[in-house]
N, C-alpha and C positions, 0 to 999 in steps of 0.2 A: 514739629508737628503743627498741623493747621489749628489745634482746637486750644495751643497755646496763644493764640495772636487774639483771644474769648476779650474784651474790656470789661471794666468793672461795668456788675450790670448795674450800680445806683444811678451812670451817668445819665443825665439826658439824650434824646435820642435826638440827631441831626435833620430837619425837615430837609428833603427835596420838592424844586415845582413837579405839579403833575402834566401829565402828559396824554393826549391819547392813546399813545400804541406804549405799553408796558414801559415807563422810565423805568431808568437804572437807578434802584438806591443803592446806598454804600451806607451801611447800616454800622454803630459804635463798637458792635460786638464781633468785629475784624475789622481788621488796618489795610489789610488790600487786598478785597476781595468786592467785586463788587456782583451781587447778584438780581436776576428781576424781579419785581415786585409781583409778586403772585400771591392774592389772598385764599384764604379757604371757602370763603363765598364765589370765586368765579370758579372754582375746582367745580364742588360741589350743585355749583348750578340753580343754587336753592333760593337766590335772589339777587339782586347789584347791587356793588359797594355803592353804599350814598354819598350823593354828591355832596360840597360845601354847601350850607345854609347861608345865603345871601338876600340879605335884606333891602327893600327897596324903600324908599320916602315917600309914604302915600298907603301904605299898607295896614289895614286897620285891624286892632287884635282879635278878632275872632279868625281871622285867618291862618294869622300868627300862632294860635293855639291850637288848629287847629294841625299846622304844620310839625308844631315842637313835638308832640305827642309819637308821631310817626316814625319822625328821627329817631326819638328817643327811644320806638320798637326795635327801628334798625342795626341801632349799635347794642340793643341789647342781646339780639340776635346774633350781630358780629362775634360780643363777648363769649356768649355761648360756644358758637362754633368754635372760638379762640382757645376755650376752656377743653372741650373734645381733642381738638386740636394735641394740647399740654397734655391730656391722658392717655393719648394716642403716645407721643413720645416720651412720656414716663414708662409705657408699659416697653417702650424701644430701646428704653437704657437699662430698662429688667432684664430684655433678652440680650441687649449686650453684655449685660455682668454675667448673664448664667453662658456665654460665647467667650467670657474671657477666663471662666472658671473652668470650661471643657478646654482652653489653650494653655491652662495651665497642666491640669493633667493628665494633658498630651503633647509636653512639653520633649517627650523622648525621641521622638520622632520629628527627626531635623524638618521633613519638608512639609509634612502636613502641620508643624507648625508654622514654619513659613507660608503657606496657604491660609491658617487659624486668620494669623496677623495681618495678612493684607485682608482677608474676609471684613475682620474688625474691625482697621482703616476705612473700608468704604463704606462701615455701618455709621462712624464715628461722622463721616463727610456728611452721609444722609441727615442723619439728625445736628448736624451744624446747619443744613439748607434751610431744614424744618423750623430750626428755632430761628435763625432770619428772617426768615417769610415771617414766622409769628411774632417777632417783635418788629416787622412792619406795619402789620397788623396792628400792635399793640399802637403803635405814635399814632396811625390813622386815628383809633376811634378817640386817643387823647386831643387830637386834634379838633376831631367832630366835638366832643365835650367842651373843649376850650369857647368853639363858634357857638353853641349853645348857651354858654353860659356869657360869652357876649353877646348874642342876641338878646337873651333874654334882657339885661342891663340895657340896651337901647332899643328897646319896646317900652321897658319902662319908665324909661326918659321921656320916649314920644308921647306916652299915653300923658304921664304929666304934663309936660308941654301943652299937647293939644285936648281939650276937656271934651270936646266934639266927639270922639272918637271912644270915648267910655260909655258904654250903657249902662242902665239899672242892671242890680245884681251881678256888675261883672268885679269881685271883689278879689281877696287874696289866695279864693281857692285854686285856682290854675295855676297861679306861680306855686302855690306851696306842694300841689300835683307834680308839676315840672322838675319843681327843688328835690322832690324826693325820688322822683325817678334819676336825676343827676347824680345823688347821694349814691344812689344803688349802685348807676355804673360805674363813678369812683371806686364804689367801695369792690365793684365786681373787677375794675382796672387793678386795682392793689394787690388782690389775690391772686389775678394771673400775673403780677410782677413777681410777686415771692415764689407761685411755682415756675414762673421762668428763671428765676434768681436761683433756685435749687436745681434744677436739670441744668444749667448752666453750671453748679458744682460739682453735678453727677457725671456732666460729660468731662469736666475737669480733672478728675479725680479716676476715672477712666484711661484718659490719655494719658495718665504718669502711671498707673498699673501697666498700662499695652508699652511705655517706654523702659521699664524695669522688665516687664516681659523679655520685650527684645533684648535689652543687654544680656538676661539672664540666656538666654539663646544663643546670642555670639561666644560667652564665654566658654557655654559648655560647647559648643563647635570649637572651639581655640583649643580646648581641654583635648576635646577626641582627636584632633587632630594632631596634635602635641605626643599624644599616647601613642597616638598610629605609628607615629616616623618613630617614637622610641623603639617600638616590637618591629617593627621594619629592619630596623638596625643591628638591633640583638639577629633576628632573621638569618639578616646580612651575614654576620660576625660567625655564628654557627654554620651556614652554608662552606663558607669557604675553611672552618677549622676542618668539615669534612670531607669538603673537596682533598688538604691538604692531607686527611690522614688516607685519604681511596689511593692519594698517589702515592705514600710509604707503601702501603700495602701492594702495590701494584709491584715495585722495585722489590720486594721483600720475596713478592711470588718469582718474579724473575732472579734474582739469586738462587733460590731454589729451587727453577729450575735447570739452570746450571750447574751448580754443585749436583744434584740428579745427573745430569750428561753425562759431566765429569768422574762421578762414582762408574756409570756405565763405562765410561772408556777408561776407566784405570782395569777392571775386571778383564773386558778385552785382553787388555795391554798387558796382564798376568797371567790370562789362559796363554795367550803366545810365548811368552817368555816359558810359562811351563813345557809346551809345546817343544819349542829351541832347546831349553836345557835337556828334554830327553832325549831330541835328536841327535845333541851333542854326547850326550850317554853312548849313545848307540854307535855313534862314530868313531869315539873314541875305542871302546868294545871291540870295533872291526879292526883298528891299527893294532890292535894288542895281539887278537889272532892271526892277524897277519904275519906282525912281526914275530910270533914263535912259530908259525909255519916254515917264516924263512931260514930261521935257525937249523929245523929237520931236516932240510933240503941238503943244506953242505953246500956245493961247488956255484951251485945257482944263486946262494945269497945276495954277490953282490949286485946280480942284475935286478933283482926283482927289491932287493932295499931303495932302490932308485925313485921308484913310483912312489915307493910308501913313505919317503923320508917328504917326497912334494904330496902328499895327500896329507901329512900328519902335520905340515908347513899348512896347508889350506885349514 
């Protein structure tokens, strides 16, 4: 995941020169990713990132004071913004956590979690952009603090150096004005490092829930699927025990009915034979009468025994 490549946020942060048209920084809190520098004042519209304070030889401190002051609204204002900014994407890792707690408990549903997860992904991208920009932000106005606080160090110098350039009454209230508006933005810089340092733990701490997510996802998919081909199988196994018993059954009916058939043609086969045996009753019956007829007769016997001896032969 992208939001494991995060650096420790104590490091320092890498200057870039600047540029007119949006340099590219590549900012400590990814290793290779490089995105534009977009601060929340040119968003917003609400004023321009101030420029480096660049001191010239000749420049007398009322002007200087008169400058520092301005600065010093500028990045106060930056901080501000910067701070909005950090509650803005606090309140974006809320609605990520309440986005990962709805992915959890609709975890049952294969695709809509897979939908959940990538949703999460591109919430997770969004506020890595966010925190980038804003820790560009951040090295800006450390930067502007740094020029301040060496201006201020060689104004002081010059004004020593040159006594010309001191008026009545210009004593150590301005510096001690300056000093404490510095202090503030320190102290305002510190605060937005810890809540950066913590959304930086939140979105941490996120991406290993959204990666336990997904595992827990694939296995129950491995799981369903695993169950499916079991009852597939069993499926299987029973389809074909009853394919095999429809075909006993099939040959079982066809025996019987054949055996049926056969019972019919043996019945046949015993009407006829009753049939024949009475015929033959009857046949026989007729040789008997015949033959004691021939007996009455006398003289005719032998001719008429002739036929009856070949009929009782048939």
């Amino acid at each position: 995941m992208r939001l494991l490549n995060l650096l420790d946020p104590g490091k320092a942060l890498i200057p870039q020169p600047e540029s007119p048209t949006k340099p590219q920084v590549k900012t400590p809190l990814t290793t290779n990713r490089t995105v534009p520098m977009t601060s929340s004042a040119t968003k917003s519209q609400t004023h321009e990132p101030s420029r480096p304070l660049k001191v010239q030889a000749g420049t007398n401190l009322k002007d200087s004071d008169q400058d520092s002051p301005d600065k010093a609204v500028t990045m106060r204002q930056l901080l501000v913004e910067s701070k909005a900014e950090n509650s803005a994407l606090k309140r974006q890792v809320e609605a990520l956590k309440v986005e990962n707690q709805r992915l959890k408990a609709g975890s049952d549903g294969q695709q809509s979690s897979a939908d959940s997860t990538s949703h999460a992904e591109r919430r997770c991208d969004t506020l890595l952009r966010e925190k980038e920009n804003m820790a560009t932000e951040l090295w800006k106005l450390r930067q502007q603090v740094e020029e301040l606080m060496n201006s201020k160090s060689e104004f002081g110098s010059e004004v020593g150096d040159n006594p010309a350039n001191q008026k009545p009454g210009s004593g150590s209230q301005p510096d001690g004005a300056l000093e404490s508006k510095i202090s503030d933005l320190e102290s305002q810089v510190q605060d937005l490092q810890v809540a950066n340092d913590t959304s930086s733990a939140e979105v941490l701490r996120l991406d290993q829930e959204n990666q336990m997510l997904t595992a827990h996802i694939k296995e129950l998919t491995s799981q369903l699927h695993h169950d499916a081909d079991a009852e597939r199988k069993v499926l299987e196994q029973q389809i074909s025990e009853l394919k095999m018993h429809q075909e006993g059954d099939d040959e079982v009916r066809h025996l019987k009915s054949e055996l049926a058939q056969l019972r019919v043609d043996l019945k046949a086969m015993q009407e006829k034979t009753n049939i024949l045996q009475e015929e033959n009753v009857t046949l026989r019956q007729n040789i008997r009468d015949i033959k004691a007829s021939s007996r009455w007769k006398g003289s005719g016997s032998s001719v008429n025994n002739t036929p009856i001896e070949g009929t009782a032969g048939v």
